[in-house]
PyMOL CGO cylinders between C-alpha atoms (Angstrom):
from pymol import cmd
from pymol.cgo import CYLINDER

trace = [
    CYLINDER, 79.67, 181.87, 89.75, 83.08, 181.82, 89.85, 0.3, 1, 1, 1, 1, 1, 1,
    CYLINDER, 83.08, 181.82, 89.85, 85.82, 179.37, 91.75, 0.3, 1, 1, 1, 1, 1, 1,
    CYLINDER, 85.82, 179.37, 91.75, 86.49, 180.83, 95.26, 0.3, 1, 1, 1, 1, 1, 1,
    CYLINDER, 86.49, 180.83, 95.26, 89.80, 179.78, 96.29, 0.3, 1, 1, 1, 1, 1, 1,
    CYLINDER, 89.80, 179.78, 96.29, 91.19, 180.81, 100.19, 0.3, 1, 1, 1, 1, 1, 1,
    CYLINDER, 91.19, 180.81, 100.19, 94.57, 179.53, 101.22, 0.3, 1, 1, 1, 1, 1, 1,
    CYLINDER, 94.57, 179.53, 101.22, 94.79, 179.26, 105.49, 0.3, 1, 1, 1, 1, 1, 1,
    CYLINDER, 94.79, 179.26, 105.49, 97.55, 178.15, 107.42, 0.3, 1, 1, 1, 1, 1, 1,
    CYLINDER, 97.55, 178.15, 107.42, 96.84, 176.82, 110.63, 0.3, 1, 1, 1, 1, 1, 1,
    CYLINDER, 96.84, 176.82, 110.63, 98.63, 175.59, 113.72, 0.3, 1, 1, 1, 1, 1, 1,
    CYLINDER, 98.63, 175.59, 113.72, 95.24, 174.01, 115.25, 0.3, 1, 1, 1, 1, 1, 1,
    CYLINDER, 95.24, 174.01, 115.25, 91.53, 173.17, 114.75, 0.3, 1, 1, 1, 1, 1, 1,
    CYLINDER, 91.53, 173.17, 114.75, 90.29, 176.16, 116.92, 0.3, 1, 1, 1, 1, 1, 1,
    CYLINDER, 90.29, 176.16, 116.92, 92.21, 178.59, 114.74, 0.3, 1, 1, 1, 1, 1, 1,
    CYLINDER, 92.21, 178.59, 114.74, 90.95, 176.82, 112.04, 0.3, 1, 1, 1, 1, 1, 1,
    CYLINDER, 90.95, 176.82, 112.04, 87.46, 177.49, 113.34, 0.3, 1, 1, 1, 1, 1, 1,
    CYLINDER, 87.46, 177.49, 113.34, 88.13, 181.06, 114.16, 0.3, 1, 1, 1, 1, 1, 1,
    CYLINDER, 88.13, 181.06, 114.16, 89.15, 181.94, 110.66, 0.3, 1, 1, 1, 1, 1, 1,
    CYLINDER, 89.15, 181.94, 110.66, 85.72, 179.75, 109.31, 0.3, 1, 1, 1, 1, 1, 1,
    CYLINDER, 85.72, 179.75, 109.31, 83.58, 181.62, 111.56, 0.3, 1, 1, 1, 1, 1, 1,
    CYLINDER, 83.58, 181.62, 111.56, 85.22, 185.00, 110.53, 0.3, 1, 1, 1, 1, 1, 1,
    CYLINDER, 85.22, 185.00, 110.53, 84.44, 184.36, 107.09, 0.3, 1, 1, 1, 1, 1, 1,
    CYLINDER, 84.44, 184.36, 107.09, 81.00, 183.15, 107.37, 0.3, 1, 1, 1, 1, 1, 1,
    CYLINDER, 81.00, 183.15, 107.37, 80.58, 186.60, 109.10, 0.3, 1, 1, 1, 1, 1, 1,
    CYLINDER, 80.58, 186.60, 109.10, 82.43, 188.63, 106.39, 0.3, 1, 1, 1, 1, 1, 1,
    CYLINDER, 82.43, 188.63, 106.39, 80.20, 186.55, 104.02, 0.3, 1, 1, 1, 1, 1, 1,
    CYLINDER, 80.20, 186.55, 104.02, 77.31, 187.55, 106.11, 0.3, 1, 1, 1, 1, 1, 1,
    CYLINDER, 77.31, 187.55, 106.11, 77.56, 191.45, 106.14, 0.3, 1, 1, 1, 1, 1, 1,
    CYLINDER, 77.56, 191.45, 106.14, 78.11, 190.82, 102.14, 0.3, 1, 1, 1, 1, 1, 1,
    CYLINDER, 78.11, 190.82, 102.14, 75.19, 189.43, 101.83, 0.3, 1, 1, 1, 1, 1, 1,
    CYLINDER, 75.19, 189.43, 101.83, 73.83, 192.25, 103.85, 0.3, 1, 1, 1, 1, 1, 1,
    CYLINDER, 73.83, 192.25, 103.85, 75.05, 194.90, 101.81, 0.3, 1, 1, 1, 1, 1, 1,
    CYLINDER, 75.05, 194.90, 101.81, 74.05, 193.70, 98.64, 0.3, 1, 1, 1, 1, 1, 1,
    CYLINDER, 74.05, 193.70, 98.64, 70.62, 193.24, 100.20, 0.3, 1, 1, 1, 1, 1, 1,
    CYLINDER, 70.62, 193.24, 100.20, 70.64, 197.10, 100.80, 0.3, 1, 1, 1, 1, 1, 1,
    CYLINDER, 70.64, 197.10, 100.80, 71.97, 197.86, 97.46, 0.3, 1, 1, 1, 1, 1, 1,
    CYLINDER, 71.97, 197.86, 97.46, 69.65, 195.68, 95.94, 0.3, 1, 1, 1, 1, 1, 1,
    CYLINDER, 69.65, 195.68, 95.94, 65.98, 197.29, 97.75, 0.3, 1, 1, 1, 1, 1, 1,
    CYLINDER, 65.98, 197.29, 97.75, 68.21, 200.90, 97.08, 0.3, 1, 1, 1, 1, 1, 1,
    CYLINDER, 68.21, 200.90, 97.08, 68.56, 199.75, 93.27, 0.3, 1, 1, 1, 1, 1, 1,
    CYLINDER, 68.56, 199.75, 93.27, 64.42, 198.81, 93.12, 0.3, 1, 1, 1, 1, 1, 1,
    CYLINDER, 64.42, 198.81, 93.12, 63.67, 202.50, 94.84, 0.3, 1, 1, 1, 1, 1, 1,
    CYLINDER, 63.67, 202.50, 94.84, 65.81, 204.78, 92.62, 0.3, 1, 1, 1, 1, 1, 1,
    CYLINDER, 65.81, 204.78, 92.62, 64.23, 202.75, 89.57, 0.3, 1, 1, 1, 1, 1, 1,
]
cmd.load_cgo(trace, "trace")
């Protein structure tokens, strides 16, 4: 896998925390729709 690398500016911790938690969703719903793509993949095959 390749390096992931994210620069964030922050002015404070809970900004800091929104921007994590936005990620982990974004990451989430990724995961999601590779899931989908992946069961679509095994059903057209």
């Amino acid at each position: 896998m390749e390096e992931l690398q994210v620069e964030i500016e922050f002015k404070n911790i809970d900004e800091l925390k929104k921007l994590l938690q936005s990620a982990i969703n974004q990451i989430e719903q990724l995961e999601g729709t590779l899931d989908k793509i992946s069961k679509f993949k095994i059903q057209v095959v």
